[in-house]
C-alpha positions in Angstrom: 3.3 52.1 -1.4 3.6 50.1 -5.1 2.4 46.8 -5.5 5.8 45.6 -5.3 6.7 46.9 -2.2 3.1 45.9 -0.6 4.6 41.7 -2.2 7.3 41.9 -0.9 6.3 42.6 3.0 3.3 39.9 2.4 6.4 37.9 1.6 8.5 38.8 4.3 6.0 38.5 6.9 4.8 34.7 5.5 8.4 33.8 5.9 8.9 35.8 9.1 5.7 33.5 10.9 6.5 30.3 9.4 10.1 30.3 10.9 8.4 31.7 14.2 6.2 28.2 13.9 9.2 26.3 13.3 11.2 27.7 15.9 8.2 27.0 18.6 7.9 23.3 16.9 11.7 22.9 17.6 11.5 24.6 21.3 8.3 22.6 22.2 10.0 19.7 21.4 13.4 20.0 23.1 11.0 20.8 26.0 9.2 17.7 25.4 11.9 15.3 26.0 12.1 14.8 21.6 15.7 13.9 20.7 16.2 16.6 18.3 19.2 15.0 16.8 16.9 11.9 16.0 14.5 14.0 14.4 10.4 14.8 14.5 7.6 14.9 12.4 4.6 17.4 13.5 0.8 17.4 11.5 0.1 21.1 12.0 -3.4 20.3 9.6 -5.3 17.3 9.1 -8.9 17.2 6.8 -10.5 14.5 5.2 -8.6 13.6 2.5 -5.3 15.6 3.0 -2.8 16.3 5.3 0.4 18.6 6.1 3.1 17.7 7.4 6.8 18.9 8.8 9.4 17.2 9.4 12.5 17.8 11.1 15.5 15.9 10.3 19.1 16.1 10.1 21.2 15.6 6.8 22.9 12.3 7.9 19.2 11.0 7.6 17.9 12.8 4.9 20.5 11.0 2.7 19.6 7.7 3.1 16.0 7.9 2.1 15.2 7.8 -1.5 14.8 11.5 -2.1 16.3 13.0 -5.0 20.0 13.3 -5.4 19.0 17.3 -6.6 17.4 17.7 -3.4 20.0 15.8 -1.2 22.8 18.3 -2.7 21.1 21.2 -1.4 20.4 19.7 2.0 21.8 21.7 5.6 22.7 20.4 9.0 19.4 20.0 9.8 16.7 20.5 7.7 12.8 21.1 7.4 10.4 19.7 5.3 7.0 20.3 4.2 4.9 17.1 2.8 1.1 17.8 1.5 -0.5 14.5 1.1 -3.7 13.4 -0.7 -5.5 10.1 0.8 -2.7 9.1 2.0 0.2 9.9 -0.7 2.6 12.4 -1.1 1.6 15.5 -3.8 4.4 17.4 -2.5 7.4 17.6 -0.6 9.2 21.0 -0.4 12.5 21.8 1.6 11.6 24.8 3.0 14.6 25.3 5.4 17.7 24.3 5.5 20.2 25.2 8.6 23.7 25.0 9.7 23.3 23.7 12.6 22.0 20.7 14.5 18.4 21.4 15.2 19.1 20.9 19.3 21.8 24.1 18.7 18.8 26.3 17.3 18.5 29.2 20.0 16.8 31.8 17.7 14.1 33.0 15.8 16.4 34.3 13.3 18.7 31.2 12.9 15.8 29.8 11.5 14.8 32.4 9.5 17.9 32.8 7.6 17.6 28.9 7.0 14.4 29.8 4.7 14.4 28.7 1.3 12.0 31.0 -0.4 11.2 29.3 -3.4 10.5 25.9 -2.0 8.2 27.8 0.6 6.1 29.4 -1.6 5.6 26.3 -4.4 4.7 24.6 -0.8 2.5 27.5 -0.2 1.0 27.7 -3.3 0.2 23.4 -3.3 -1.4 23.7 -0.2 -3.5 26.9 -1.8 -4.3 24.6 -4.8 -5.1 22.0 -2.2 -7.4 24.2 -0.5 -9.5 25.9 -3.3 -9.9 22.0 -5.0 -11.3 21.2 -1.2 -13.5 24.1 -1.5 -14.8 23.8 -5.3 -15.8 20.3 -4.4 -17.3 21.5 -0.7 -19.7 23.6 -3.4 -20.1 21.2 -5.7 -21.8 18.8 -3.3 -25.8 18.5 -3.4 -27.6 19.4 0.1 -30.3 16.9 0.7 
C-alpha cells in the first residue's frame, strides 16, 4: 500500500470516529432530556491549563454571536464546533461539521459524517497536537526535586 493510500485511510478513519463521537454526544443527549434545538456544549478533555470543547448549536444562534462573518457564511442547520482553550481563552475555534438538519432530526452515523468539514478538522486536530507536544515539552522541562 503507498504512503498515500496508508494517509488517506488514517484520514478516513479520524473522521469516521469523530463523527461516531458526535453522533453518541447528540444521542446521549436527546436521551438526557437536552433540548437539541437549544443547543449543548460537552468538555470531552480537561488538563491544567487547557481545555476542549464541542459545542452543538444551530445556525439561528450561531449568527448572533460575534463569530466571523466568513465563518457564519459557511454555517449548516446545525452545526459543531471545536474550541481549544488556554487558561481560560480561546486559541482555536474550528467548525468541524456542519449539517442540514436540526440536530434533534440526526438518526445516523453517516448523517453526521457527511456533515464533516475536513479541513477545519484537521487544523483542530493539529492545534490540539501542538497543544499537546507544548504540554509535554514543558512536562520535561520541569526539575524533579
Amino acid at each position: 500500500m503507498s504512503d498515500d493510500m496508508e494517509k488517506n485511510l488514517a484520514q478516513k478513519s479520524y473522521e469516521e470516529s469523530l463523527a461516531n463521537d458526535f453522533f453518541v454526544m447528540i444521542s446521549e443527549a436527546r436521551e438526557n432530556g437536552v433540548d437539541l434545538s437549544e443547543g449543548f456544549e460537552t468538555t470531552p478533555l480537561s488538563m491544567q491549563n487547557a481545555t476542549l470543547r464541542y459545542m452543538f448549536y444551530n445556525k439561528k444562534f450561531l449568527k448572533g454571536t460575534t463569530m466571523p462573518m466568513a465563518l457564519k457564511k459557511k454555517l449548516g442547520v446545525s452545526n459543531i464546533l471545536t474550541a481549544v482553550e488556554v487558561n481560560g481563552q480561546a486559541v482555536g475555534i474550528f467548525l468541524v461539521c456542519t449539517l442540514p438538519i436540526p440536530l434533534d432530526k440526526v438518526e445516523t452515523e453517516e448523517q453526521v459524517l457527511k456533515g464533516i468539514q475536513t479541513k477545519a478538522l484537521y487544523d483542530f486536530k493539529d492545534k490540539v497536537a501542538l497543544l499537546m507536544q507544548r504540554g509535554l515539552e514543558t512536562d520535561q522541562n520541569m526539575s524533579t526535586h
